[in-house]
PDB file of the backbone (N, CA, C, O) and the ligand in Angstrom, with CONECT records:
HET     ZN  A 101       1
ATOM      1  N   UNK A   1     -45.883  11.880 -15.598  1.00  0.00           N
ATOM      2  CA  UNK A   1     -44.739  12.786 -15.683  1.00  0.00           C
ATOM      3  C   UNK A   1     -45.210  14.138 -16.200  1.00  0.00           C
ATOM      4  O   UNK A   1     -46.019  14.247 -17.121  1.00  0.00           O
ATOM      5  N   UNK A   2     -44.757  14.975 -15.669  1.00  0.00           N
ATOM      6  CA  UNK A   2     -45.560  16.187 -15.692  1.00  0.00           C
ATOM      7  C   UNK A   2     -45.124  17.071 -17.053  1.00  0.00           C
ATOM      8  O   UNK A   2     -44.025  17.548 -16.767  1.00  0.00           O
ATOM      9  N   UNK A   3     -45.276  17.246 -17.604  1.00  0.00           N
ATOM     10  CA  UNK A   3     -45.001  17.758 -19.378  1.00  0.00           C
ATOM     11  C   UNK A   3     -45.037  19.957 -19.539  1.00  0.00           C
ATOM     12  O   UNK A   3     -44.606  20.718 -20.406  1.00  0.00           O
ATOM     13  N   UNK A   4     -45.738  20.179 -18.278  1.00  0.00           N
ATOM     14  CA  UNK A   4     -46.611  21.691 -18.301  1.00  0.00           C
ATOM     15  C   UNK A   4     -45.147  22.068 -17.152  1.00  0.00           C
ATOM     16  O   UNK A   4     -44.618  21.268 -16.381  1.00  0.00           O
ATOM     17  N   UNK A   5     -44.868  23.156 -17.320  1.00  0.00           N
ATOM     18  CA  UNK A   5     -44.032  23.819 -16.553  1.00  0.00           C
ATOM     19  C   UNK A   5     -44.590  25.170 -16.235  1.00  0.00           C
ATOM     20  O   UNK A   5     -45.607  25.302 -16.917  1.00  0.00           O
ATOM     21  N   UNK A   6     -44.377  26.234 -15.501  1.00  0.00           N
ATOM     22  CA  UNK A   6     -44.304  27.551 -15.269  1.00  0.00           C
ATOM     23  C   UNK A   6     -43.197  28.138 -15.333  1.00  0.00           C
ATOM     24  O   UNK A   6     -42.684  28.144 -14.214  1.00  0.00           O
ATOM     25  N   UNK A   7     -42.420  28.758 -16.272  1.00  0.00           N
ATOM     26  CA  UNK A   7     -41.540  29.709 -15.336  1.00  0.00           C
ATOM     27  C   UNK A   7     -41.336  31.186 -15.956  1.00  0.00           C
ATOM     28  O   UNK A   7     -41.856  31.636 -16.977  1.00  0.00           O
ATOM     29  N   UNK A   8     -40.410  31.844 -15.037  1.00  0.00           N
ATOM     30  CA  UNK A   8     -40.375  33.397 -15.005  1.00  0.00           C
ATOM     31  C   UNK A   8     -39.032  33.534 -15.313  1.00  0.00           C
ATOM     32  O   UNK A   8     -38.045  33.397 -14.591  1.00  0.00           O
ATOM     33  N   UNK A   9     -39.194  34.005 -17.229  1.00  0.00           N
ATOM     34  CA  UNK A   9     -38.057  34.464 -17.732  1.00  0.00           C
ATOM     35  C   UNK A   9     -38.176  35.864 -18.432  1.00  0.00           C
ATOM     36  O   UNK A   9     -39.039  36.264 -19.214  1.00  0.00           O
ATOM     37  N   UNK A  10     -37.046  36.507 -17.920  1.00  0.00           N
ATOM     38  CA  UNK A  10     -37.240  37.958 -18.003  1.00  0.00           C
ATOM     39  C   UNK A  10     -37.687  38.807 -16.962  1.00  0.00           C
ATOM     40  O   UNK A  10     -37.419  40.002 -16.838  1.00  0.00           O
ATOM     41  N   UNK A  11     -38.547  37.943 -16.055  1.00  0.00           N
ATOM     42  CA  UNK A  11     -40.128  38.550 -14.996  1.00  0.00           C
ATOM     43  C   UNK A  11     -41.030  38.311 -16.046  1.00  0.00           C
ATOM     44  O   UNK A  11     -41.574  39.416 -16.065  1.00  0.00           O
ATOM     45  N   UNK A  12     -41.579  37.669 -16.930  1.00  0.00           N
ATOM     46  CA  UNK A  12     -42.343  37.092 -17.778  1.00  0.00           C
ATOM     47  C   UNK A  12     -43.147  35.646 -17.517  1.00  0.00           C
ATOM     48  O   UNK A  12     -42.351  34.732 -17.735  1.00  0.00           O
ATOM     49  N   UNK A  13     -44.210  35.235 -17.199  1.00  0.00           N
ATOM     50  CA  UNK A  13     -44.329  33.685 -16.766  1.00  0.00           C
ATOM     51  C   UNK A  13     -44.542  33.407 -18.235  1.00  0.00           C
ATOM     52  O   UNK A  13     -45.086  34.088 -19.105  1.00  0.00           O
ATOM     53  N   UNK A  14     -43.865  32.016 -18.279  1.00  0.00           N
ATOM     54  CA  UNK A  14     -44.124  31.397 -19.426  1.00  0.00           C
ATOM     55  C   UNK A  14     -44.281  30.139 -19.396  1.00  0.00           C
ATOM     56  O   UNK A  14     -43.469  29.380 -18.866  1.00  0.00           O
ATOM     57  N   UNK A  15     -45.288  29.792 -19.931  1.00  0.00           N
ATOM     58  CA  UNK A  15     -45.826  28.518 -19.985  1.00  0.00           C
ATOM     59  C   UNK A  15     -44.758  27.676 -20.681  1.00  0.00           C
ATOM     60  O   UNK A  15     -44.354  28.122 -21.755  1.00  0.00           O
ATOM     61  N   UNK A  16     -44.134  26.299 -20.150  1.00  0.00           N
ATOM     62  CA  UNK A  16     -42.927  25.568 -20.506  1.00  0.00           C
ATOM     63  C   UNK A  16     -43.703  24.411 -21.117  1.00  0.00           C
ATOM     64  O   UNK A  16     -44.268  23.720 -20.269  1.00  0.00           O
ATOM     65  N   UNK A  17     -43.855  24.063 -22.278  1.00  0.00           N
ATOM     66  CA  UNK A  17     -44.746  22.971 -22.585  1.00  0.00           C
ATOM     67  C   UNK A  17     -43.873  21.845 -23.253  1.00  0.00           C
ATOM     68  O   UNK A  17     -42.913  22.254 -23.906  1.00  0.00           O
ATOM     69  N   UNK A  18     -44.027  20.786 -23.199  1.00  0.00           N
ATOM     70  CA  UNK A  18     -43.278  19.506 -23.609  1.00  0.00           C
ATOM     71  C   UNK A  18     -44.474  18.518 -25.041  1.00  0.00           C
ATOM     72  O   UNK A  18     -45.464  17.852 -24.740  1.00  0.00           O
ATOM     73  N   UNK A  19     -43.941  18.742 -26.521  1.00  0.00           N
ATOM     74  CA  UNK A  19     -45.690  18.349 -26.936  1.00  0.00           C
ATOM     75  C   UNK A  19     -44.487  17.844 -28.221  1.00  0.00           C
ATOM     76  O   UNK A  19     -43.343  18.180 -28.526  1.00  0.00           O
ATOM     77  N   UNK A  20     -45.530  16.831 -28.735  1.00  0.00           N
ATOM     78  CA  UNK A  20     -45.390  16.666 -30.339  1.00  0.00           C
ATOM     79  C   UNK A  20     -45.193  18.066 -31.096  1.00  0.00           C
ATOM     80  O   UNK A  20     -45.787  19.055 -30.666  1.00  0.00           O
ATOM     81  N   UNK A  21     -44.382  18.153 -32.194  1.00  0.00           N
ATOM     82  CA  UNK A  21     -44.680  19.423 -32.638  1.00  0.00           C
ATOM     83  C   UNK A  21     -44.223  18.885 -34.102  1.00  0.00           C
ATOM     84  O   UNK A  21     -43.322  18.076 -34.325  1.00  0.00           O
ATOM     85  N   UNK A  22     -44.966  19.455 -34.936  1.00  0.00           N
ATOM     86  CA  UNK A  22     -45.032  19.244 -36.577  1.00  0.00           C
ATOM     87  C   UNK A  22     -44.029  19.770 -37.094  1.00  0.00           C
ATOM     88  O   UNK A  22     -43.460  20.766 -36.648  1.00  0.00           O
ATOM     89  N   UNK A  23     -43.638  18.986 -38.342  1.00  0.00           N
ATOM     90  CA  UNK A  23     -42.051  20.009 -39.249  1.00  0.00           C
ATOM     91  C   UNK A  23     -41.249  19.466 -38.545  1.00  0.00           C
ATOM     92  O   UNK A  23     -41.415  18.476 -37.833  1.00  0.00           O
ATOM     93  N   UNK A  24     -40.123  20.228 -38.742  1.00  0.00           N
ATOM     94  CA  UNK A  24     -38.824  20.190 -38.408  1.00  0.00           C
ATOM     95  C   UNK A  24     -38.220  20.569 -37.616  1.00  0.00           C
ATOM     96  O   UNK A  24     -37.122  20.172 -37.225  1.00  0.00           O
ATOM     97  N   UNK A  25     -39.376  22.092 -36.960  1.00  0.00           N
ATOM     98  CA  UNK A  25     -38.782  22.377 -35.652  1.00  0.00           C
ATOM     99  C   UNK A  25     -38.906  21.658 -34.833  1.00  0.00           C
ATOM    100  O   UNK A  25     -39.697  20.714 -34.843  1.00  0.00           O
ATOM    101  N   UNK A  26     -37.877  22.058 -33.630  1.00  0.00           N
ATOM    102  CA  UNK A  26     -37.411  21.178 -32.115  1.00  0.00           C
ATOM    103  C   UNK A  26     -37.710  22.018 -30.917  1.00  0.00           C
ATOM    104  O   UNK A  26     -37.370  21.915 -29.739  1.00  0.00           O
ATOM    105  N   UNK A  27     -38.589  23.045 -31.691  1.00  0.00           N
ATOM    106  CA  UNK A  27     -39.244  24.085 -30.408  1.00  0.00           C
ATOM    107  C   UNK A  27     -39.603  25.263 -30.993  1.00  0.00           C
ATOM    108  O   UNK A  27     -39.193  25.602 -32.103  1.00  0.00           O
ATOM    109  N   UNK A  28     -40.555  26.094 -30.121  1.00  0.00           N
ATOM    110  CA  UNK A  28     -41.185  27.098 -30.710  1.00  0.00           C
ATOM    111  C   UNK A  28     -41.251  28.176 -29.487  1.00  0.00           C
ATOM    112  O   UNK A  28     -41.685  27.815 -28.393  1.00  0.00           O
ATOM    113  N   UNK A  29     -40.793  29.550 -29.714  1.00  0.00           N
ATOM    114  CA  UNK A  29     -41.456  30.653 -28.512  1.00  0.00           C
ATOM    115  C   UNK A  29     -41.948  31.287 -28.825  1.00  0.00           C
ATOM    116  O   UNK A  29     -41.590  32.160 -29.616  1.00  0.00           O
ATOM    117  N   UNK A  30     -43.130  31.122 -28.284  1.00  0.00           N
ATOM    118  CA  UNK A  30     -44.160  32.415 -28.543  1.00  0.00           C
ATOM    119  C   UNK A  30     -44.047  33.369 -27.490  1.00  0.00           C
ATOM    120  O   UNK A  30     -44.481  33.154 -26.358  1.00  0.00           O
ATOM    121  N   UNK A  31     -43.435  34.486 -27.862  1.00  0.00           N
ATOM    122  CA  UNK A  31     -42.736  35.407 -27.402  1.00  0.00           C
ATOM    123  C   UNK A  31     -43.624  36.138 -25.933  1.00  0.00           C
ATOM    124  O   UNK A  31     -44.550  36.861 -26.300  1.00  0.00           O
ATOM    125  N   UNK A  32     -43.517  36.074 -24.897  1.00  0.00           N
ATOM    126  CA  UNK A  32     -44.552  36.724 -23.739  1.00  0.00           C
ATOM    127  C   UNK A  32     -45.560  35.693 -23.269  1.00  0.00           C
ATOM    128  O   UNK A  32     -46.592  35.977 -22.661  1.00  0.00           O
ATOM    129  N   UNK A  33     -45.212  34.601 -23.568  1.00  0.00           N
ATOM    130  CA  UNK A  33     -46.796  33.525 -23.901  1.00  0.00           C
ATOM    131  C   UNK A  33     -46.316  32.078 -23.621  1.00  0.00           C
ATOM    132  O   UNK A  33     -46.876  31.518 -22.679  1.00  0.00           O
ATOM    133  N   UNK A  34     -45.414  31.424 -24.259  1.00  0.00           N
ATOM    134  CA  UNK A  34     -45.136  30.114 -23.842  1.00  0.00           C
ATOM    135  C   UNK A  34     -43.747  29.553 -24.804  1.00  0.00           C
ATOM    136  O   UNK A  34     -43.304  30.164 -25.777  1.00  0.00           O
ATOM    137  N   UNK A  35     -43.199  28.235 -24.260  1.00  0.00           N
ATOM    138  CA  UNK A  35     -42.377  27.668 -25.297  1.00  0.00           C
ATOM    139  C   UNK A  35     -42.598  26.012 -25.124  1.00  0.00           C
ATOM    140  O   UNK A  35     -42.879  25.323 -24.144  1.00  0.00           O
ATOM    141  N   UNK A  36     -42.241  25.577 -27.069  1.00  0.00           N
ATOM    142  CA  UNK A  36     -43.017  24.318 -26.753  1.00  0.00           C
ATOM    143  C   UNK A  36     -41.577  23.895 -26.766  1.00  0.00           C
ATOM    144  O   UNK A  36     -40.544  24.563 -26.723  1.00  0.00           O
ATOM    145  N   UNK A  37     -41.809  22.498 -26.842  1.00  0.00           N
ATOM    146  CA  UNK A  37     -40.528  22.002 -26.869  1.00  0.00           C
ATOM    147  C   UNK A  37     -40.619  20.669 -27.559  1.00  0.00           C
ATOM    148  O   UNK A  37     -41.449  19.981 -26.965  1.00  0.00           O
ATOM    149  N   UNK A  38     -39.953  19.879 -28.841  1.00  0.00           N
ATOM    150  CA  UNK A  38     -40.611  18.802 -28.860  1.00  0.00           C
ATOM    151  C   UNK A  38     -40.489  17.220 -27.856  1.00  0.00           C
ATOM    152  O   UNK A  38     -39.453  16.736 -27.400  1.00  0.00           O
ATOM    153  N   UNK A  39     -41.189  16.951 -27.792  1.00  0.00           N
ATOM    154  CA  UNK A  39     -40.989  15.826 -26.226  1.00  0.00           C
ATOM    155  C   UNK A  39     -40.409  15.100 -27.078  1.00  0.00           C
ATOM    156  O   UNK A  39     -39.446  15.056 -26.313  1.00  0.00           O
ATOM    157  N   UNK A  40     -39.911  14.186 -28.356  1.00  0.00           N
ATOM    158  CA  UNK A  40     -39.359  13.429 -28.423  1.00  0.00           C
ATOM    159  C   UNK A  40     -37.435  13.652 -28.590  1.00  0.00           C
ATOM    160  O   UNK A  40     -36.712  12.850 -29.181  1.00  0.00           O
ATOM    161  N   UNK A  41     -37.011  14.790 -27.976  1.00  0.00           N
ATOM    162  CA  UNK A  41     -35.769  14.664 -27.853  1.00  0.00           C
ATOM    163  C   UNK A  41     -35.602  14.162 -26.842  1.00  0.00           C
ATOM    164  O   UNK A  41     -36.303  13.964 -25.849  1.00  0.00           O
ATOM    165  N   UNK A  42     -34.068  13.831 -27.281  1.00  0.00           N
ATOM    166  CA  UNK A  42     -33.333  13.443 -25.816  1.00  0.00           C
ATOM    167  C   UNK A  42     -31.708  13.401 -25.843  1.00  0.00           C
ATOM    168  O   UNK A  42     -31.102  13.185 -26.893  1.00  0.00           O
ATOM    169  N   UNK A  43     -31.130  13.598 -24.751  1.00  0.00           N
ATOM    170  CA  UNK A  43     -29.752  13.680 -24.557  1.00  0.00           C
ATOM    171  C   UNK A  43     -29.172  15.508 -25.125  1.00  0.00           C
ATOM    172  O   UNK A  43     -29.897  16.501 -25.192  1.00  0.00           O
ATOM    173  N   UNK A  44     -27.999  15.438 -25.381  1.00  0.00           N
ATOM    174  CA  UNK A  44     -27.635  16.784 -25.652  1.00  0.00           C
ATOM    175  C   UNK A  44     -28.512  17.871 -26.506  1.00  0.00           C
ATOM    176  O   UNK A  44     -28.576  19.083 -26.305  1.00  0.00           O
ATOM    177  N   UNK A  45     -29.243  17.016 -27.624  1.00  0.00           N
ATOM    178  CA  UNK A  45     -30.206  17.281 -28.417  1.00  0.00           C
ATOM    179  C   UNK A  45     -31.535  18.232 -27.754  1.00  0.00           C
ATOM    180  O   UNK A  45     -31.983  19.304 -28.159  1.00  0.00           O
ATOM    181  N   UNK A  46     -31.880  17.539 -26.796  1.00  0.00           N
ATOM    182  CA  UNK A  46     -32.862  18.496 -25.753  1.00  0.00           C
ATOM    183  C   UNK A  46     -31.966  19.496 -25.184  1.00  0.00           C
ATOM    184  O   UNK A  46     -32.037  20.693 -25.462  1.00  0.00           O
ATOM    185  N   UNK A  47     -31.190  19.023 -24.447  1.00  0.00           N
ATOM    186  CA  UNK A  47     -30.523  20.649 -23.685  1.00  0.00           C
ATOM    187  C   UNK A  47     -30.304  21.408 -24.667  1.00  0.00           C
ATOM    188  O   UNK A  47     -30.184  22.618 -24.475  1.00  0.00           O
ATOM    189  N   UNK A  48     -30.241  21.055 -25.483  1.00  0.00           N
ATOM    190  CA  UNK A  48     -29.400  22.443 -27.058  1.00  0.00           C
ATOM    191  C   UNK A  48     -31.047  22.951 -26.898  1.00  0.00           C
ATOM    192  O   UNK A  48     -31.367  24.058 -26.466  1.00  0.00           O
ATOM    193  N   UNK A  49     -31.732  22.192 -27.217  1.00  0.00           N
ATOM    194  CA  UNK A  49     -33.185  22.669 -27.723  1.00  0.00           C
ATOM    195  C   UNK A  49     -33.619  24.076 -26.071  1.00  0.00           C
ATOM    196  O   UNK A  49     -33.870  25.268 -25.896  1.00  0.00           O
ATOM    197  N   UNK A  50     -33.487  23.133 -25.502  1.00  0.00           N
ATOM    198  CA  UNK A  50     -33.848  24.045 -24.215  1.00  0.00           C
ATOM    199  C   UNK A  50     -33.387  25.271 -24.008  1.00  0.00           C
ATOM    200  O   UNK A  50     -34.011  26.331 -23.953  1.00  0.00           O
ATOM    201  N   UNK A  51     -32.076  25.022 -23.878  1.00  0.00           N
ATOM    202  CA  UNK A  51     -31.382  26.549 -23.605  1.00  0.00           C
ATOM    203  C   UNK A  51     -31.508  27.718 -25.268  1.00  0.00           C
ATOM    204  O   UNK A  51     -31.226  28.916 -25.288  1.00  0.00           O
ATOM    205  N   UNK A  52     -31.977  26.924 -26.406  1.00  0.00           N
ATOM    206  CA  UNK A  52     -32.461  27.870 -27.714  1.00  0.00           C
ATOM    207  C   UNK A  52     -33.303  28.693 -27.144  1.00  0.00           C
ATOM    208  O   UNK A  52     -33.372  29.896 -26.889  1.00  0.00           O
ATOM    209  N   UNK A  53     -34.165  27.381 -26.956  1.00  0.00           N
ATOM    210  CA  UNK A  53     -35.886  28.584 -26.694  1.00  0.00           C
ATOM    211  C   UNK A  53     -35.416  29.371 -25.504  1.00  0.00           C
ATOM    212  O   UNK A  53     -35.811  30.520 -25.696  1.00  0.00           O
ATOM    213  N   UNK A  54     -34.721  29.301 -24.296  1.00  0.00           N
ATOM    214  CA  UNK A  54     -34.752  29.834 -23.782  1.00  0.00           C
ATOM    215  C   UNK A  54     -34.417  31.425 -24.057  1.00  0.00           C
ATOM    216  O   UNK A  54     -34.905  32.497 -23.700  1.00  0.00           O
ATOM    217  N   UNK A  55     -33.447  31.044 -24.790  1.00  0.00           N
ATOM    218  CA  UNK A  55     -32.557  32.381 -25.247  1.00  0.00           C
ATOM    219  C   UNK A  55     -33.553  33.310 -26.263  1.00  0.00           C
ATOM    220  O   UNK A  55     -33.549  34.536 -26.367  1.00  0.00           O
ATOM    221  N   UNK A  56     -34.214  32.552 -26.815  1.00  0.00           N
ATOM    222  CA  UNK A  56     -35.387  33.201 -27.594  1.00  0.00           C
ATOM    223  C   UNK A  56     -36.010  34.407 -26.622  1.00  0.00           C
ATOM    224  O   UNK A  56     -36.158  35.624 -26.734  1.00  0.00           O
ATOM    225  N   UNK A  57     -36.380  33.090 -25.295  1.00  0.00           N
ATOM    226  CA  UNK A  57     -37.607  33.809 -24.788  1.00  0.00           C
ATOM    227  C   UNK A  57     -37.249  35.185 -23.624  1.00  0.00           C
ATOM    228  O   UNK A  57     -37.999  36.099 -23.281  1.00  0.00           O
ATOM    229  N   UNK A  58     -35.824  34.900 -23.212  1.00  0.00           N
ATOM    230  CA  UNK A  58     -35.416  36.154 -22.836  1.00  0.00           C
ATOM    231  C   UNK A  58     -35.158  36.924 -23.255  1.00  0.00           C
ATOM    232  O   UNK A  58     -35.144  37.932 -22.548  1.00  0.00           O
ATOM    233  N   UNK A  59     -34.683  37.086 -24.980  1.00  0.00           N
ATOM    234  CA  UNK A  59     -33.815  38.087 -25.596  1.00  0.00           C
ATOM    235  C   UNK A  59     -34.682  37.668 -26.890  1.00  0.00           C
ATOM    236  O   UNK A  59     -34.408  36.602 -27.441  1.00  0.00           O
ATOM    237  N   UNK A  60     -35.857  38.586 -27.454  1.00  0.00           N
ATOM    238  CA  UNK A  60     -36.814  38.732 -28.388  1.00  0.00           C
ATOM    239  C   UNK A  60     -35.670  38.752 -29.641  1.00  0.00           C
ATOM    240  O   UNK A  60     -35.498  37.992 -30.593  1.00  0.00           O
ATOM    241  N   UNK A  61     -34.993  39.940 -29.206  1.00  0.00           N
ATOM    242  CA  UNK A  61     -34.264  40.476 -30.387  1.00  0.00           C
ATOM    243  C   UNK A  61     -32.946  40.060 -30.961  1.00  0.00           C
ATOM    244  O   UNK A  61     -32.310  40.638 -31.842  1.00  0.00           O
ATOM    245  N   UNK A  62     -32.629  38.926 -30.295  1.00  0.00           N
ATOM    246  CA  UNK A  62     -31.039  37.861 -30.673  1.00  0.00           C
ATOM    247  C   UNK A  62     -31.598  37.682 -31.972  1.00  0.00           C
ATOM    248  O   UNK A  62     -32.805  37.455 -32.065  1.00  0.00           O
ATOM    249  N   UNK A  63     -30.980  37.744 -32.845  1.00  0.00           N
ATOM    250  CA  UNK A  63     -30.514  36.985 -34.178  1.00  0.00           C
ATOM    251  C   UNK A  63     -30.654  35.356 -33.761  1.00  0.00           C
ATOM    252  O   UNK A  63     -30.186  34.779 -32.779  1.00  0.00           O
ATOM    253  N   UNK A  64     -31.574  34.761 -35.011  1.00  0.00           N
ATOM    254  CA  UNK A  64     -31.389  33.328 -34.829  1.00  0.00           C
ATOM    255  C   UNK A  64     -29.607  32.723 -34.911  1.00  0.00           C
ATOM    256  O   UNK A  64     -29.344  31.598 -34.485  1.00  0.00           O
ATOM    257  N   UNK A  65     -28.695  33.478 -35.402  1.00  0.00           N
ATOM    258  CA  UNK A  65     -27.690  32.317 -35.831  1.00  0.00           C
ATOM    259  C   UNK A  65     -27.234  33.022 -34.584  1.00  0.00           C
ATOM    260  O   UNK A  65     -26.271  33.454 -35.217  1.00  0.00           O
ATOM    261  N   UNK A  66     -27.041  33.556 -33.325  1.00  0.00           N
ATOM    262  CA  UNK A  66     -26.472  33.999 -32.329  1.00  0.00           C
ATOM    263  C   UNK A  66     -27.017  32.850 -31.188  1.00  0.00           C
ATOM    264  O   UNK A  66     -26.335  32.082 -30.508  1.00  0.00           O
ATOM    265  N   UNK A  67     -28.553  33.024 -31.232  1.00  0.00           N
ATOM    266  CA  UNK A  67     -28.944  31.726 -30.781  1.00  0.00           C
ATOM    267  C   UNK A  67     -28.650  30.703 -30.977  1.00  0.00           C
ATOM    268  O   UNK A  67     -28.438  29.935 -30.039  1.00  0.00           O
ATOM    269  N   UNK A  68     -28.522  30.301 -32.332  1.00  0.00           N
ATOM    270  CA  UNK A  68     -28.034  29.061 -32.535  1.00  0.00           C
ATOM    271  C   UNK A  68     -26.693  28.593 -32.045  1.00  0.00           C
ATOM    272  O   UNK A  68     -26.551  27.488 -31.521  1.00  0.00           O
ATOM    273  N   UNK A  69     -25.519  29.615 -32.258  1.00  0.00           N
ATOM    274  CA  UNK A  69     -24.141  29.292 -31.296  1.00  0.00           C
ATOM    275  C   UNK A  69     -24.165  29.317 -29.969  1.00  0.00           C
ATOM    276  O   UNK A  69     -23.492  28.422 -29.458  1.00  0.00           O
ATOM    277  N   UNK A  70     -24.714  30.039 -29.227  1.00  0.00           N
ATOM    278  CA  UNK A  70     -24.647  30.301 -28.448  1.00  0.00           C
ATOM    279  C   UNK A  70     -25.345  28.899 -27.744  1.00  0.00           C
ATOM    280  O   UNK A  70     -24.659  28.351 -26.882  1.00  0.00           O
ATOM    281  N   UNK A  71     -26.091  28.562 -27.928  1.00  0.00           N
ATOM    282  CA  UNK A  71     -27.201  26.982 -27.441  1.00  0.00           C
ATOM    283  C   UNK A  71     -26.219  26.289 -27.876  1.00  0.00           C
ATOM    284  O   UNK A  71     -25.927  25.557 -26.930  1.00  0.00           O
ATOM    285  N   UNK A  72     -25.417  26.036 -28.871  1.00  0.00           N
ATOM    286  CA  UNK A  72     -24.969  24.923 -28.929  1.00  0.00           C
ATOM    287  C   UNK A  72     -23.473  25.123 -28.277  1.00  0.00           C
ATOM    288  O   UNK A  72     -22.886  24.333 -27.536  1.00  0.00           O
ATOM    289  N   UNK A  73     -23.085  26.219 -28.690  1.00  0.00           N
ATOM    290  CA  UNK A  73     -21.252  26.192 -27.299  1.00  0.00           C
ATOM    291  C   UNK A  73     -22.149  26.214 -26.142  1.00  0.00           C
ATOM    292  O   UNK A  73     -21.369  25.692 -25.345  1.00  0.00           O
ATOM    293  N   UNK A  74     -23.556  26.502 -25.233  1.00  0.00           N
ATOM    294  CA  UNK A  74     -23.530  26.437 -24.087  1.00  0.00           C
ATOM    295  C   UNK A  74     -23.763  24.767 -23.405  1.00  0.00           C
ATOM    296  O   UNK A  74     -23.429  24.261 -22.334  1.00  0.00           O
ATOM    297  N   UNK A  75     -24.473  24.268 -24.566  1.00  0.00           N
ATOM    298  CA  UNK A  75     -25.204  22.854 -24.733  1.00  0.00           C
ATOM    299  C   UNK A  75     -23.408  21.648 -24.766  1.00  0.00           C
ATOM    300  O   UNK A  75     -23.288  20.516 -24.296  1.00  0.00           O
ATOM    301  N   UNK A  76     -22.949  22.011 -25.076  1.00  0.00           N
ATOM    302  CA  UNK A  76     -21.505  21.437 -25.573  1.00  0.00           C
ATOM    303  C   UNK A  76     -21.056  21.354 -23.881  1.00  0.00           C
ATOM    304  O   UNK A  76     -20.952  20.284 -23.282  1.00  0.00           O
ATOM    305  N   UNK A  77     -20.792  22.849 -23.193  1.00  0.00           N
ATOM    306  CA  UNK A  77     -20.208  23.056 -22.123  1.00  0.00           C
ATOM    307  C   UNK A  77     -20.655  21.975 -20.968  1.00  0.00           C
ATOM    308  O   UNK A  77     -20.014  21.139 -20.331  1.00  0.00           O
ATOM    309  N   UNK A  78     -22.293  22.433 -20.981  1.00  0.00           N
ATOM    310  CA  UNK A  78     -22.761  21.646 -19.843  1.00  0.00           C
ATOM    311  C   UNK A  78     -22.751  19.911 -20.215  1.00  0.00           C
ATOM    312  O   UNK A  78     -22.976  18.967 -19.458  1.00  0.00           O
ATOM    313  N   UNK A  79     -22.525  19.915 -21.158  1.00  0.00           N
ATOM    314  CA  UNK A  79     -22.342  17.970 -21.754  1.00  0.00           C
ATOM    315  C   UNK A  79     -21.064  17.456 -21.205  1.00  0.00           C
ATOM    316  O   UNK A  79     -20.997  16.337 -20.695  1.00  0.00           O
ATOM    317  N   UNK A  80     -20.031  18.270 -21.305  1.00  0.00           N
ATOM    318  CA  UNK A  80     -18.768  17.669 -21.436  1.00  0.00           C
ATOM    319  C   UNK A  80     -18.833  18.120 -19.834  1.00  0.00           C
ATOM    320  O   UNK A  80     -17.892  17.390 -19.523  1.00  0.00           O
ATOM    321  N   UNK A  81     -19.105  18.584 -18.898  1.00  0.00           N
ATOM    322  CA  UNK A  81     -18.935  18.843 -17.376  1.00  0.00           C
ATOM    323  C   UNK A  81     -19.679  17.709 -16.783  1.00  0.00           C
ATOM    324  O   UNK A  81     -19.187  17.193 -15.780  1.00  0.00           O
ATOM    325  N   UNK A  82     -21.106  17.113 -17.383  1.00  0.00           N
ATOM    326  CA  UNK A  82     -21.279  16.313 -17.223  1.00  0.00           C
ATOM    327  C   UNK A  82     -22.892  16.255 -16.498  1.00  0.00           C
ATOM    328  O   UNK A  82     -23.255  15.478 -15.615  1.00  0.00           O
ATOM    329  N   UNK A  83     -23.626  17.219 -17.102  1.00  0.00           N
ATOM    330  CA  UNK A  83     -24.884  17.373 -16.548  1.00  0.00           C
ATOM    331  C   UNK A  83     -25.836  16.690 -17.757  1.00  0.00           C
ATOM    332  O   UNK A  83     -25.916  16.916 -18.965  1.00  0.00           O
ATOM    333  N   UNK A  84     -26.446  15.849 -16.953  1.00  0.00           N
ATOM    334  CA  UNK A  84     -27.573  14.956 -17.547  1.00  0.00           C
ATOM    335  C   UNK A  84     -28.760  14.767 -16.749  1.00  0.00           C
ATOM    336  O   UNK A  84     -28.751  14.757 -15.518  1.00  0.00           O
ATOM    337  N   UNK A  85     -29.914  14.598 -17.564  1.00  0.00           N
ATOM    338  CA  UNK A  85     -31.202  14.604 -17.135  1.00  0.00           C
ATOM    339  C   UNK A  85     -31.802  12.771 -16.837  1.00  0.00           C
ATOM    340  O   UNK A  85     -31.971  11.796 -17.568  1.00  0.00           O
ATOM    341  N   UNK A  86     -31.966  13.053 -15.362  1.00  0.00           N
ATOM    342  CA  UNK A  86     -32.527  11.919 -15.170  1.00  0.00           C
ATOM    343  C   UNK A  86     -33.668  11.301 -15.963  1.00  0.00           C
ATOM    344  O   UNK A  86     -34.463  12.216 -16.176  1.00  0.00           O
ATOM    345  N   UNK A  87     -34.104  10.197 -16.485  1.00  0.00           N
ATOM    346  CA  UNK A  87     -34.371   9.592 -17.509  1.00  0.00           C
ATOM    347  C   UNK A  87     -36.136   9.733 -17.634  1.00  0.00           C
ATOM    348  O   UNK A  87     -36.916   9.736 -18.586  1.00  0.00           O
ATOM    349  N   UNK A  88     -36.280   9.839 -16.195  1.00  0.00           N
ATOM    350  CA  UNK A  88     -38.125  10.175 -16.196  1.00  0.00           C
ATOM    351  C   UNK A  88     -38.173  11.553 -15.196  1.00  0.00           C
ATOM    352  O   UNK A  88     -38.721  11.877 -14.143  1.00  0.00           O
ATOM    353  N   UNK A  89     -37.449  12.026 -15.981  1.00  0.00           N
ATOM    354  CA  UNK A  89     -37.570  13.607 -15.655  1.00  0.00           C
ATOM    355  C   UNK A  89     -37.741  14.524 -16.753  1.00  0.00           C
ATOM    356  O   UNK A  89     -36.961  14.245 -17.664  1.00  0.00           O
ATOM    357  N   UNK A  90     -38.446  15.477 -16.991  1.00  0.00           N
ATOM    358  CA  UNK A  90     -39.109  16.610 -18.185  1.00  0.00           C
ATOM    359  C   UNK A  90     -38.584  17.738 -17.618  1.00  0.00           C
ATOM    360  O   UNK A  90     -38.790  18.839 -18.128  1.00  0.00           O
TER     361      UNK A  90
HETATM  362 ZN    ZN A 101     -34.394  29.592 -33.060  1.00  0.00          ZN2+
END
């Protein structure tokens, strides 16, 4: 299962990585460069995580607690509509 992603946010490629990650965080962006993500989420918990970093990695300059609402009312939206990740899918 493939863990390494590519994609182009902003017009930026960024390395999409899926890894163990130490502490407490549930993801990391290194701003122009990559985002990790930790592989052991799952369910709403990952999409919140996902669409964070994402928001990180398009918008340098968001305030973390803007990110933080914003991932979680968007993470909320797409839950309750009913989008879920097939089970051996990254
Ligand atoms: Zn954050």
């Amino acid at each position: 299962m493939p863990r390494d992603h590519h994609f182009l946010i902003g017009g930026v490629k960024f390395l999409w990585r899926y890894t163990r990650l130490r502490g407490k965080a549930h993801g990391w962006t290194y701003h122009g460069e990559k985002v990790l993500i930790e592989e052991r989420l799952q369910k709403r918990a990952k999409l919140c995580t996902e669409i964070h970093e994402f928001l990180h990695a398009a918008n340098p300059n968001m305030s973390e607690e803007a990110v933080v609402n914003q991932s979680e009312d968007l993470s909320k939206i797409l839950w309750a509509l009913g989008y879920r990740q097939q089970s051996s899918e990254h």
